[in-house]
C-alpha positions as CSV (number, residue, x, y, z in Angstrom):
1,X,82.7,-147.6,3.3
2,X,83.5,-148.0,-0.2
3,X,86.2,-150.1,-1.1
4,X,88.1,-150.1,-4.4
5,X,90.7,-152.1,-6.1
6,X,93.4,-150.6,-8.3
7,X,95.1,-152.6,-10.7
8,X,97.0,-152.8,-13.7
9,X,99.4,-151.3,-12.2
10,X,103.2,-151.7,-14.0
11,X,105.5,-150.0,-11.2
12,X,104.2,-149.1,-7.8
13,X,106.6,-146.8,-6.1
14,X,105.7,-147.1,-2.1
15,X,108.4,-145.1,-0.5
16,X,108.1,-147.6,2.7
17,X,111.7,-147.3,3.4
18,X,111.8,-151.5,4.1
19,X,114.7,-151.7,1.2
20,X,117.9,-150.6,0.8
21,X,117.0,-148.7,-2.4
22,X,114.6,-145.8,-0.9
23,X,111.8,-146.5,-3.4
24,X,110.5,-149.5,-2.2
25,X,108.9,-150.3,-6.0
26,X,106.9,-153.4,-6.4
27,X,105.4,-154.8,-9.9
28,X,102.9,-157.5,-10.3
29,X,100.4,-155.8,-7.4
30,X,97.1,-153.7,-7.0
31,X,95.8,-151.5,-4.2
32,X,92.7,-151.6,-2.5
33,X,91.7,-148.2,-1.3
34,X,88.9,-147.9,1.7
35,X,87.4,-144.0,1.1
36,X,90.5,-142.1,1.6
37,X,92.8,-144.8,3.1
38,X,94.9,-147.9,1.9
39,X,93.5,-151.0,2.9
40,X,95.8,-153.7,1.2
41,X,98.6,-154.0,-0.8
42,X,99.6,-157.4,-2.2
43,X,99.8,-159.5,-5.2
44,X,97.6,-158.7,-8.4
45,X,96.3,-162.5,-8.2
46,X,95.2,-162.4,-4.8
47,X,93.2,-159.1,-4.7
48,X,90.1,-159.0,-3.0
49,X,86.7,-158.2,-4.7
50,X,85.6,-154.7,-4.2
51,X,83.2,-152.4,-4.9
52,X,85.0,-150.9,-8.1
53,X,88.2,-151.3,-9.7
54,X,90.4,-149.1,-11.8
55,X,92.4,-150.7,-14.2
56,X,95.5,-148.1,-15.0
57,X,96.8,-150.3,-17.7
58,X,100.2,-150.2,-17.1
59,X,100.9,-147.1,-15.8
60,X,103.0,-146.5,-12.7
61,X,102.0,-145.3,-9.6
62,X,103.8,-143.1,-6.8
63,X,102.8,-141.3,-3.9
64,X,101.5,-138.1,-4.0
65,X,104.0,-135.4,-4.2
66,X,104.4,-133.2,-0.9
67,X,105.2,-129.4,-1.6
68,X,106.4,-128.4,1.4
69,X,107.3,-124.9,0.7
70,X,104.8,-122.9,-1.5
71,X,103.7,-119.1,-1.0
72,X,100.8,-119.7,-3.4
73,X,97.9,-117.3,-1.5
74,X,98.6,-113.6,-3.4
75,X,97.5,-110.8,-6.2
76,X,99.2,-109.4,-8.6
77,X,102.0,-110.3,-11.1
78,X,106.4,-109.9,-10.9
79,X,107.0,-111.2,-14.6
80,X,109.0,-107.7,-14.9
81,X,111.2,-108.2,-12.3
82,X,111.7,-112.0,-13.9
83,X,112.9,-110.5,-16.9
84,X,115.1,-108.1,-15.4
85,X,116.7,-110.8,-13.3
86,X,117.3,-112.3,-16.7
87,X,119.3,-109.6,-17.8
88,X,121.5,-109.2,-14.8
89,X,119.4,-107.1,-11.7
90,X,120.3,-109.6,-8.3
91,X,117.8,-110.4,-6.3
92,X,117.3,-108.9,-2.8
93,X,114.0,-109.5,-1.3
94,X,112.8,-106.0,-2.2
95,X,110.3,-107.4,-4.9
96,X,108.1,-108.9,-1.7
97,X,106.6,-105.6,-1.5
98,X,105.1,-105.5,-4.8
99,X,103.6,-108.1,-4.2
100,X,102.0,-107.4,-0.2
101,X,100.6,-104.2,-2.2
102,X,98.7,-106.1,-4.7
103,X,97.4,-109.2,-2.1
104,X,96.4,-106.3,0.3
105,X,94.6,-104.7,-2.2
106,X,92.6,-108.0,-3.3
107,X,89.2,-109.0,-2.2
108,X,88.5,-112.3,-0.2
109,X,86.9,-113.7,-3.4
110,X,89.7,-113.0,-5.3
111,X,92.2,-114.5,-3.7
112,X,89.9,-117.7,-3.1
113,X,89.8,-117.7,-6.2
114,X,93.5,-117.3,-7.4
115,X,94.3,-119.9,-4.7
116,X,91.7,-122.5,-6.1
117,X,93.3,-122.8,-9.2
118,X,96.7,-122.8,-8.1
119,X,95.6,-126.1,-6.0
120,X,93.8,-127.2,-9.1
121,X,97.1,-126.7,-11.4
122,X,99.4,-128.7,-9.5
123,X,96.9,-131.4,-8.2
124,X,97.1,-131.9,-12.3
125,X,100.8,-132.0,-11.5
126,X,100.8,-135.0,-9.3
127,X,100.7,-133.0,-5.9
128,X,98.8,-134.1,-3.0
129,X,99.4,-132.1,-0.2
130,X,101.0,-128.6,-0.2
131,X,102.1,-125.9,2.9
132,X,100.7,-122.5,2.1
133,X,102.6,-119.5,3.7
134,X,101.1,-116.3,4.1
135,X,103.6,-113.3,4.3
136,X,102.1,-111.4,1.4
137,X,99.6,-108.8,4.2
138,X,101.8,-108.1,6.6
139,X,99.2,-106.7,8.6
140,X,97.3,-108.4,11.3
141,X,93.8,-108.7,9.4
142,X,95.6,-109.4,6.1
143,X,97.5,-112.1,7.5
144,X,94.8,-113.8,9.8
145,X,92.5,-113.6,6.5
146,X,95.3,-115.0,4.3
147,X,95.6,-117.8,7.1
148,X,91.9,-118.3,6.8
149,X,91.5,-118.7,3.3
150,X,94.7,-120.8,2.9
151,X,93.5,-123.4,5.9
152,X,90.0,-124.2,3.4
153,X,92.5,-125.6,1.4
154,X,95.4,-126.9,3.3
155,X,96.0,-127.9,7.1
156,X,99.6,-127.3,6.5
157,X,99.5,-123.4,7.2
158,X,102.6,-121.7,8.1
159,X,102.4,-117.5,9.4
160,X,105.0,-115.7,7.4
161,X,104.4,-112.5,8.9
162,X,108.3,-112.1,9.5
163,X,108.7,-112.2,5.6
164,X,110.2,-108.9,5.2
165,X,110.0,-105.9,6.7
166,X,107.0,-103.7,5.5
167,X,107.9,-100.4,4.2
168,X,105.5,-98.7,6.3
169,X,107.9,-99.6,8.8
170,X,110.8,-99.4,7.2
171,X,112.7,-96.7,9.8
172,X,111.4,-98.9,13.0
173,X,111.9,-102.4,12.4
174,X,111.5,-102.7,16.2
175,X,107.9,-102.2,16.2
176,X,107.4,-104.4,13.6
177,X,109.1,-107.4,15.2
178,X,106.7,-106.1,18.5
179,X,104.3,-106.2,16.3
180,X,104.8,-109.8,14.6
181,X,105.5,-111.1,18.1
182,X,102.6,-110.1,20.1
183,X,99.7,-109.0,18.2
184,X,99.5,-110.5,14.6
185,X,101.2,-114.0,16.6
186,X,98.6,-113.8,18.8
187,X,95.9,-113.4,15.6
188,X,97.4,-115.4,13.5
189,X,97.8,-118.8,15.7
190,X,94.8,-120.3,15.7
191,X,94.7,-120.7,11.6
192,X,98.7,-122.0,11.6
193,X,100.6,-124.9,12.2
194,X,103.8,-123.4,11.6
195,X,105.8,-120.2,11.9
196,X,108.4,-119.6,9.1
197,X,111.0,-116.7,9.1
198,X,113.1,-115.2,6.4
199,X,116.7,-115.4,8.3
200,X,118.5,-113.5,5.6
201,X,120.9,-110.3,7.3
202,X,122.5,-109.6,4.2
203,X,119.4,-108.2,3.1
204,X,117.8,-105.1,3.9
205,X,114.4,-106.6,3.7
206,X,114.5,-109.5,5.8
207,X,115.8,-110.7,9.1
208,X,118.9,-111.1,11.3
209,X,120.1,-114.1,13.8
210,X,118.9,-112.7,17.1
211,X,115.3,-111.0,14.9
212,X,114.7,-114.4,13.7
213,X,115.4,-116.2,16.8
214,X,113.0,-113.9,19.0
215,X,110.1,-114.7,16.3
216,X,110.9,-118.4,16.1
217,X,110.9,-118.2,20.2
218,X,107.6,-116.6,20.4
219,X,105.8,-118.8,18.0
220,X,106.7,-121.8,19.5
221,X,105.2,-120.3,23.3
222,X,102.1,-120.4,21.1
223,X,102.2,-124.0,20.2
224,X,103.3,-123.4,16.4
225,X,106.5,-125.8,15.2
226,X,109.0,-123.8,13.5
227,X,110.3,-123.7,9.9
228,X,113.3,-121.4,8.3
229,X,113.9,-119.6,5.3
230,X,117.7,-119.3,5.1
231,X,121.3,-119.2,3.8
232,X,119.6,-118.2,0.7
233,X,121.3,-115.1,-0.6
234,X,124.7,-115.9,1.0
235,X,126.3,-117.2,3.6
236,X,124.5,-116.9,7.1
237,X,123.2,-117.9,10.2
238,X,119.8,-119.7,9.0
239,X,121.0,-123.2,9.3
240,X,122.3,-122.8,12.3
241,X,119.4,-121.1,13.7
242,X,117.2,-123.6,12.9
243,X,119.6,-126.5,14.0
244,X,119.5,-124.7,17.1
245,X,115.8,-124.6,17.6
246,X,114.5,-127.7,16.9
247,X,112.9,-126.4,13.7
248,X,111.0,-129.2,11.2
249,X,113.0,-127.6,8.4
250,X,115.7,-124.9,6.8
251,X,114.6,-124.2,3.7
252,X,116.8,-122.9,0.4
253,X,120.1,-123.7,1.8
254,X,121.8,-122.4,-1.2
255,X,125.2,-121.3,0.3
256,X,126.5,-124.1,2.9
257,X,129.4,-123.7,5.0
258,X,131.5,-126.9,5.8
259,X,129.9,-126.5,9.6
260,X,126.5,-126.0,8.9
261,X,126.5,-129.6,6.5
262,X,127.8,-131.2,9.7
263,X,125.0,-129.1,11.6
264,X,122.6,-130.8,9.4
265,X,123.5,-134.1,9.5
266,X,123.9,-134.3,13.4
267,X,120.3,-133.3,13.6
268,X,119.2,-135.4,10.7
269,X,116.2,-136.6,12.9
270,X,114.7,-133.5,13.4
271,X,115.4,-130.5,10.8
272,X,115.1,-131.2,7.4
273,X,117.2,-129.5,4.1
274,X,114.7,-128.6,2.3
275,X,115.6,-127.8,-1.3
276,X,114.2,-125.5,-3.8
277,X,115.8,-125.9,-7.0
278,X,113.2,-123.7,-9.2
279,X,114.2,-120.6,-7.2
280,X,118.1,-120.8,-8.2
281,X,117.0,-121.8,-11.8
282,X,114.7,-118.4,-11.9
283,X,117.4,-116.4,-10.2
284,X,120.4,-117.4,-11.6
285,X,121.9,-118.1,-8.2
286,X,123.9,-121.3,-7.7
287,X,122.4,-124.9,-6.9
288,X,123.2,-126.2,-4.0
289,X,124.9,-129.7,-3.9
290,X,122.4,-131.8,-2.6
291,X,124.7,-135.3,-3.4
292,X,127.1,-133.6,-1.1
293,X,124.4,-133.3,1.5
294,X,123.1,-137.1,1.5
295,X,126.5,-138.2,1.2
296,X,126.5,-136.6,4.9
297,X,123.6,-138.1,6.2
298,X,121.5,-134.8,5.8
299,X,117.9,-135.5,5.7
300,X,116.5,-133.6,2.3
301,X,113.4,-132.3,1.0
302,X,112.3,-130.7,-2.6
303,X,109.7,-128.6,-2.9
304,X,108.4,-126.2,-5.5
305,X,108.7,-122.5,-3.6
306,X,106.0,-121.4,-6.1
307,X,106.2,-117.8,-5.4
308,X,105.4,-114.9,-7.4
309,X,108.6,-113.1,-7.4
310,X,111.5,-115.9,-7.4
311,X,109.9,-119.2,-8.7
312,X,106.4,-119.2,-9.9
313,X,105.7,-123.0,-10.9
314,X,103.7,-125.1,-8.7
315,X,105.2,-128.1,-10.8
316,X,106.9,-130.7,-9.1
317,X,108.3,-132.9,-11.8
318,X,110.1,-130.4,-13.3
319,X,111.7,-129.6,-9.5
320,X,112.5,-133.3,-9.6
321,X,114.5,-132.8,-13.0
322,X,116.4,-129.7,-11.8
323,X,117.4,-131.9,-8.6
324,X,118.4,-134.6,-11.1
325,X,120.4,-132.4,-13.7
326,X,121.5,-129.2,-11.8
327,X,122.0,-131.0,-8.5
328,X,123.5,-134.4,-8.3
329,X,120.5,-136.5,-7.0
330,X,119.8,-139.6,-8.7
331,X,116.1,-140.2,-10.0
332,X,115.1,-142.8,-7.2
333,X,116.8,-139.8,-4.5
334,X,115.1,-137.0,-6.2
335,X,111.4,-138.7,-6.0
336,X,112.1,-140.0,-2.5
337,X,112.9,-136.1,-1.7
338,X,109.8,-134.9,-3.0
339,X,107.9,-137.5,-1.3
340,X,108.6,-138.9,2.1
341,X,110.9,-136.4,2.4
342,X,109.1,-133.6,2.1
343,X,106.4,-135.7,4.4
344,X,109.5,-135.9,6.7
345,X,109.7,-131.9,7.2
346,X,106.4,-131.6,7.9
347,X,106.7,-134.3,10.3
348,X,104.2,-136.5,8.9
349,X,104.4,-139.9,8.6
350,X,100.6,-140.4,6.9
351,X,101.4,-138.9,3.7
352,X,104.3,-139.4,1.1
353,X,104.7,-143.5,1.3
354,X,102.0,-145.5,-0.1
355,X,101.3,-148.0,2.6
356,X,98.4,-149.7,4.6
357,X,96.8,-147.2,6.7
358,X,98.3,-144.3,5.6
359,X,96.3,-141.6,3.4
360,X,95.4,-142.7,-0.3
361,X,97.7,-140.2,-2.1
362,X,98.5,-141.8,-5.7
363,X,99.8,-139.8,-8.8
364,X,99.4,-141.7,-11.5
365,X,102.1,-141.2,-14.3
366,X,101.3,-141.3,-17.7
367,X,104.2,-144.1,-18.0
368,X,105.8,-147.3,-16.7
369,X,107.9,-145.9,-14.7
370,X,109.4,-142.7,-12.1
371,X,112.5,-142.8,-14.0
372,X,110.1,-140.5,-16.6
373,X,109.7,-137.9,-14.3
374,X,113.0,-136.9,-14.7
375,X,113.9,-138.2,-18.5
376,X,111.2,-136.1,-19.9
377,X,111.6,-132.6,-18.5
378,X,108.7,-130.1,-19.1
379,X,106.0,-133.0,-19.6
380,X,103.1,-133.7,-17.3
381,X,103.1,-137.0,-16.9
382,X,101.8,-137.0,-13.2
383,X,98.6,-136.4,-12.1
384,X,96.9,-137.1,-8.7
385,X,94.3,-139.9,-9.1
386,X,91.3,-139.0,-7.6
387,X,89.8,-142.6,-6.6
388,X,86.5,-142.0,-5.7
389,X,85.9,-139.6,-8.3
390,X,87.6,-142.0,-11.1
391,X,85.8,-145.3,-9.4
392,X,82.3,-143.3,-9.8
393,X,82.7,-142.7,-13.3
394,X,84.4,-146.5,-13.7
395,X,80.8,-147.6,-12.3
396,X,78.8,-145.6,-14.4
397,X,80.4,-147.0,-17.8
398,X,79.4,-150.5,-17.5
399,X,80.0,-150.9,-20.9
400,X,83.8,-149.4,-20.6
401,X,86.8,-150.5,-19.4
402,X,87.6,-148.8,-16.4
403,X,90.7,-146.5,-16.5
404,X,92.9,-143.9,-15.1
405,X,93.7,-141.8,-17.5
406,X,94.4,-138.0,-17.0
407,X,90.0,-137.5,-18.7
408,X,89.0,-139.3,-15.8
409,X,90.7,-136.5,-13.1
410,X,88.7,-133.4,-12.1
């Protein structure tokens, strides 16, 4: 093992959930990381001697962030239909398809590749783990082989095959729904953790209550947990749904009945509100009121939804400043949201809080402290620190003081 101390640290945001504030921030201490795991936390004066240290000289440090709802694995480009939204046109689902005709008609390689620098682009953005949904093939090969190539870069792997409808089966939506729940389930398993629907009945595209509960069903008889698109486009019976079922998290939440808040906050434990303010910013829609929510006791979430069609950033920061601005959060809420919260709908407990023994995610922010990450909208200030990468190089430069500035990331 190779052990390595981190200091210089001016604001270390751990996320423990030990004080009364959720951030848990400490000053005056440095982190020893063992390979990929935290070792020690304490005092600056009392660090142990390691193998290499990283002096960030001043910077803050949070955890990773944790995108928990990202449809980053397709081909092909929707900036029209952007535009068009800009000028008026609603948005209904429909522009899915554009997109399952351009990720069908992509090779292996270039997807991998599309999907590499995706992960690349918002590791520069301070994220350290993200869920990758496929529901762009909507066949069974093209969804096992979007499962495939989305699981060399993420365990979190949800099938999306009950996306939308495909228009080659447009008149039967029965078959398809045979076809999601037996054959393409059946494929698709082994390279998922999760199942995700798009519970959504005012659309034409997407799914009803009883569809959606009859997918959700039969993914968890094959051992997958379950996760909900819904109450996106109006009123509905996502929340509900996923209440219901036990499901990790209800994601969007955008139109909230009275009911379905007390829904959320009775089950607080076990499904997650997961927020995606970057999707009502690119579609015009409203934001949902996410103070309203905590005030409840909901559990809540942010993520980015980078998707082609209704949100395509993969940057967290500036989801954190929507939540902030658009959505009554405070700063310290917003980060814990995107953080352990996000951890918390994927029902992890190793990621999103910087503590011993859990998984060495730090972002390092190009300032003293989180409260940048919302006062300076639109800047990338956060970037995942790559330890052993960053140590190596420290090591190299004798001569140098050793740093973690953004040059030192790959």
């Amino acid at each position: 093992m190779s052990s390595t101390l981190i200091t210089g640290i001016g604001e270390l945001v751990t996320c423990d959930g030990t004080d009364p504030e959720p951030l848990g921030i400490r000053s005056n201490v440095a982190v020893v990381v063992d390979d990929d795991t935290i070792a020690w936390i304490g005092a600056a004066a009392d660090a142990p001697a390691c193998d290499t240290m990283i002096d960030v000289e001043g910077r803050a440090i949070i955890p990773g962030f944790v995108d928990s709802h990202s449809h980053l694995l397709f081909a092909g480009d929707r900036a029209t239909e952007f535009a068009a939204r800009m000028t008026g046109q609603p948005y209904d689902g429909g522009g899915i398809g554009v997109t399952v005709a351009a990720t069908r008609a992509a090779t292996d390689a270039e997807l991998q590749r599309l999907l590499a620098g995706r992960i690349a682009e918002l590791r520069s953005l301070g994220t350290a783990t993200v869920e990758i949904k496929s529901g762009y093939g909507l066949t069974v090969a093209d969804e096992v082989r979007s499962l495939q190539i989305a699981r060399e870069f993420s365990t979190e792997t949800t099938f999306l095959g009950a996306h939308v409808v495909p228009v080659e089966y447009a008149q039967d939506r029965a078959a398809y729904l045979d076809v999601v729940t037996g054959p393409m389930l059946a494929a698709a398993a082994p390279y998922a953790r999760w199942i995700d629907v798009f519970c959504e009945p005012g659309s034409p595209h997407a799914f009803d209550a009883d569809e959606a509960r009859e997918i959700l069903k039969a993914g968890a008889a094959a051992g997958l947990g379950l996760r909900v698109h819904g109450n996106q486009l109006g009123p509905g019976p996502g929340v509900q749904l996923a209440v219901e079922l036990g499901a990790a998290s209800v994601d969007h939440c955008t139109y909230l009945a009275d009911a379905d808040v007390d829904a959320l906050a009775a089950a607080n434990q076990t499904t997650v509100a997961t927020l995606l303010p970057g999707v009502e910013f690119c579609t015009r829609s409203p934001y949902p009121d996410a103070a309203r929510l905590l005030a409840a006791g909901v559990s809540v979430a942010l993520a980015t939804d980078c998707n082609p069609g209704t949100c395509y950033s993969s940057s967290m920061p500036w989801i954190i400043s929507l939540a902030v601005r658009e959505m009554g959060l405070t700063p310290a809420d917003a980060l814990f949201a995107a953080t352990a919260g996000s951890a918390k709908s994927l029902r992890r407990t190793d990621i999103g809080r910087l503590v011993v023994g859990n998984r060495a995610d730090l972002s390092l922010l190009d300032a003293p402290s989180y409260l940048h990450l919302s006062y300076r909208p639109g800047v990338p200030i956060a970037h995942v620190l790559d330890v052993a990468v960053t140590a190596q190089r420290a090591s190299a430069r004798p001569s140098a003081r050793p740093s973690g500035r953004p040059s030192d990331f790959r």
